[in-house]
N, C-alpha and C positions, 0 to 999 in steps of 0.2 A: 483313552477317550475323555476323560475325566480331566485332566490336566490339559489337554485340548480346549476342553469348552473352558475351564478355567479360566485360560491365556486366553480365550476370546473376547470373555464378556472383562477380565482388567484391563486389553485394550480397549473396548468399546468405551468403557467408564472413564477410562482416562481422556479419553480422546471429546468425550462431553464434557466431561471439568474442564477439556482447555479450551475447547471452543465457546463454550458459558461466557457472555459480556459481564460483567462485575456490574451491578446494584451500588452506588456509592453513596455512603452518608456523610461521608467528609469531606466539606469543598469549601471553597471561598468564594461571595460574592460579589460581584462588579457592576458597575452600570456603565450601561454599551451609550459609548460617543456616536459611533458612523458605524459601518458593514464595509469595508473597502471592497473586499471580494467576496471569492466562496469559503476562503479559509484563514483571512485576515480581519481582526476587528480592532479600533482603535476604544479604547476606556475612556471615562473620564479620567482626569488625572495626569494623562497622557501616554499611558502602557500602549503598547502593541501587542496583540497578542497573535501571534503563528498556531493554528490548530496542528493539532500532532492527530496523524492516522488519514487525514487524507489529503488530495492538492488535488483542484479545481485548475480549470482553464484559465489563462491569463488573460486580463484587461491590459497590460501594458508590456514590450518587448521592449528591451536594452532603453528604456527612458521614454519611450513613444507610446500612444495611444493604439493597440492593432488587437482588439477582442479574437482569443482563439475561439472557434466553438463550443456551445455551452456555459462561458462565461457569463454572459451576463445573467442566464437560467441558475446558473447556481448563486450568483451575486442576491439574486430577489428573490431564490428561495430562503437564502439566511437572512437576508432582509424582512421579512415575514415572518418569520422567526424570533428575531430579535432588532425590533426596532428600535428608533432612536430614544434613549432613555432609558430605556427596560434595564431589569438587570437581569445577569447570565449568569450560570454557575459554570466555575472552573474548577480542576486539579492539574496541577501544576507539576510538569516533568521533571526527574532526577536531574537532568541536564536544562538548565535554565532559558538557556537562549540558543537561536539559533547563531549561522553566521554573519544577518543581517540586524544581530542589536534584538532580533522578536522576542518578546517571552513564547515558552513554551508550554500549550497544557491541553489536558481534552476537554472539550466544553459538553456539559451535559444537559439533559432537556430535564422539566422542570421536577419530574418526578427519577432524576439520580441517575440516566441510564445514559449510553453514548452517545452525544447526538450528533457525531461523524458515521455512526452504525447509520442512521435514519437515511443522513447523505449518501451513502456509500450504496445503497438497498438502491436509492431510485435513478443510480446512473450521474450523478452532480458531479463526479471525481474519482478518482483512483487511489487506491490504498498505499499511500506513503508514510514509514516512519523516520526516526532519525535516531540514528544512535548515541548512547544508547539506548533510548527508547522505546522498547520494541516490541511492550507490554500490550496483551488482548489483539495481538496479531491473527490470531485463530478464527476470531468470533469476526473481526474486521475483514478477513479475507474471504470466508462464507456470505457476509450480508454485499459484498464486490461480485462474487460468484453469481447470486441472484440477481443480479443487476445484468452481466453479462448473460446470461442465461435466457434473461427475455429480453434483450438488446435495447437495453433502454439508456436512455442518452448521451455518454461519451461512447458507449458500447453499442449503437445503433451500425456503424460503417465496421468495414471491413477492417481487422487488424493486422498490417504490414508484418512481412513475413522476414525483412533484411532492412538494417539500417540504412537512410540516406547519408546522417552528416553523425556526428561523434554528438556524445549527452546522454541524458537519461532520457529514456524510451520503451513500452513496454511491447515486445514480439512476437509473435505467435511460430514457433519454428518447428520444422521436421528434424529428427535425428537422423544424420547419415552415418555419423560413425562416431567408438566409443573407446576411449583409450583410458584405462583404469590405472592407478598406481599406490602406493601405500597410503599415501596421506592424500590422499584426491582423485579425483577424474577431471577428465577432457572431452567435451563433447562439440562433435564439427558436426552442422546444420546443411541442409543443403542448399541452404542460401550463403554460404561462406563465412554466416559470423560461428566465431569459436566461442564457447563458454567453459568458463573454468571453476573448479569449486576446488576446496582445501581444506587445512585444519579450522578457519573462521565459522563452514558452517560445521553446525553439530552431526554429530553420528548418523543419526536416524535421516536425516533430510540425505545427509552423503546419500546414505545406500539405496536411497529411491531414486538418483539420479545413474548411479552405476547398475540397480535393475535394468534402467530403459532398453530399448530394443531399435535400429536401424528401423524407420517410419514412425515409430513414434513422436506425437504432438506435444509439444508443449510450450504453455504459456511462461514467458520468463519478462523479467523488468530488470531495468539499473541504468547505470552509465557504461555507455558503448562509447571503448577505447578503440582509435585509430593507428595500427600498429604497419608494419614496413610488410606482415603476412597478411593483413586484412584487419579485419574487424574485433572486436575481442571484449567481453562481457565476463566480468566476473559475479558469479556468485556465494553471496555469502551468509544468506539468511533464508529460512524456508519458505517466507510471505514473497521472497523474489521472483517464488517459480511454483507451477505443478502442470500436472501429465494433463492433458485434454482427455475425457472419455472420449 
C-alpha cells in the first residue's frame, strides 16, 4: 500500500514539474518593426523571427493573399501586444532557423513567462513545435487543451475526423484496430488513416498508445502521407497526440 501511494504521488510530482511553463530571466531584447502575422514578426535590424510552440492561421497561401480563419484575429491580437516599436523579449532555440531563413525563439510577455502559453489558452493557434525543439511541450499542450475545451477560436467548429489532401493537419480519430510489435504500434482509424509510432517517440508516450482500445478517441496532429494503402500519419512525439475523455 505504501509503495503504491509512493509511486502515485512521484508520478503526480513529476508530472507537475513537467507541465510547469518556466519563469525566464535570461532573454534578449528586440524592437518589433511590423506583426506580419500570429506567429511572425519582422525586427528592427531586419531579423525574422518564427515563434516556436504555436502556428496561427495563414494570411497568405502559395504567394497569394486568402486569410484562413482566425487569421487576422490572431494577427491584431499580437498586434496589441507588441506594437510598432515596442520591444519584445525573446529566447532563442537550440536550432536557429527554420527552413524559411526565420530565426527561431519563444517570445515572452513582459514579466518572463510564455507568451505563446497566452496565445495557445484563447484559441489564436495550435500547438506546434519544431525539432528539435520540443521544450515546455507539456504546459503548451494544457493551455491548447483549455482552449479546445471551451471551443474557443480555431477550436470553435468541428474537428474532421479523415484527411482530405496530404500536409500537416490535426484529427480527431476513432480507433478501430491495434497491431502492437516490438519497437512500435500500428493504429487503423475508422476513417482509414493509419497512424504509426516507433522508436522516435519515447517509451511512455509508446505504451499509452498500445493501451488504447477499439472506440477509443483521439486527438492526433502532423503530416498526413499519401501512400498506394491509404492515408498514413506518423507519430513521433507525445505533444502529437492524446486520448479524448
Amino acid at each position: 500500500m505504501l509503495t503504491s501511494l509512493c509511486l502515485f504521488l512521484l508520478l503526480l510530482f513529476s508530472f507537475e514539474a513537467l507541465s510547469a511553463c518556466p519563469l525566464f530571466t535570461k532573454y534578449e531584447t528586440a524592437r518589433v518593426k511590423k506583426v506580419i502575422d500570429g506567429d511572425t514578426v519582422h525586427l528592427a535590424g531586419g531579423r525574422r523571427i518564427r515563434f516556436i510552440g504555436i502556428d496561427t492561421p495563414e494570411l497568405y497561401k502559395n504567394g497569394r493573399f486568402a486569410p484562413e480563419p482566425g487569421a487576422w484575429k490572431a494577427r491584431q491580437w499580437l498586434r496589441n501586444k507588441l506594437p510598432e516599436g515596442s520591444h519584445m523579449k525573446l529566447v532563442f532555440a537550440s536550432k536557429r532557423r527554420d527552413d524559411y531563413g526565420r530565426l527561431l525563439a519563444y517570445p515572452l510577455t513582459n514579466d518572463g513567462q510564455l507568451l505563446v502559453k497566452n496565445m495557445l489558452a484563447e484559441g489564436l493557434g495550435e500547438l506546434m513545435l519544431f525539432e528539435p525543439n520540443h521544450h515546455y511541450w507539456s504546459c503548451l499542450l494544457q493551455a491548447e487543451q483549455h482552449a479546445r475545451g471551451q471551443q474557443q477560436g480555431i477550436w470553435s467548429g468541428a474537428i474532421p475526423a479523415a484527411p482530405v489532401n496530404p500536409g500537416w493537419q490535426y484529427l480527431l480519430v476513432t480507433v478501430q484496430g491495434i497491431h502492437t510489435y516490438r519497437h512500435g504500434v500500428t493504429l487503423m482509424s475508422e476513417s482509414g488513416l493509419k497512424l504509426r509510432a516507433g522508436r522516435e517517440l519515447p517509451a511512455a508516450a509508446l505504451s499509452i498508445l498500445r493501451r488504447l482500445e477499439p472506440g477509443d478517441r483521439l486527438f492526433v496532429r502532423g503530416r498526413v502521407h499519401q501512400r498506394h494503402s491509404g492515408w498514413l500519419l506518423w507519430l513521433n512525439h507525445p505533444w502529437q497526440f492524446y486520448r479524448e475523455k
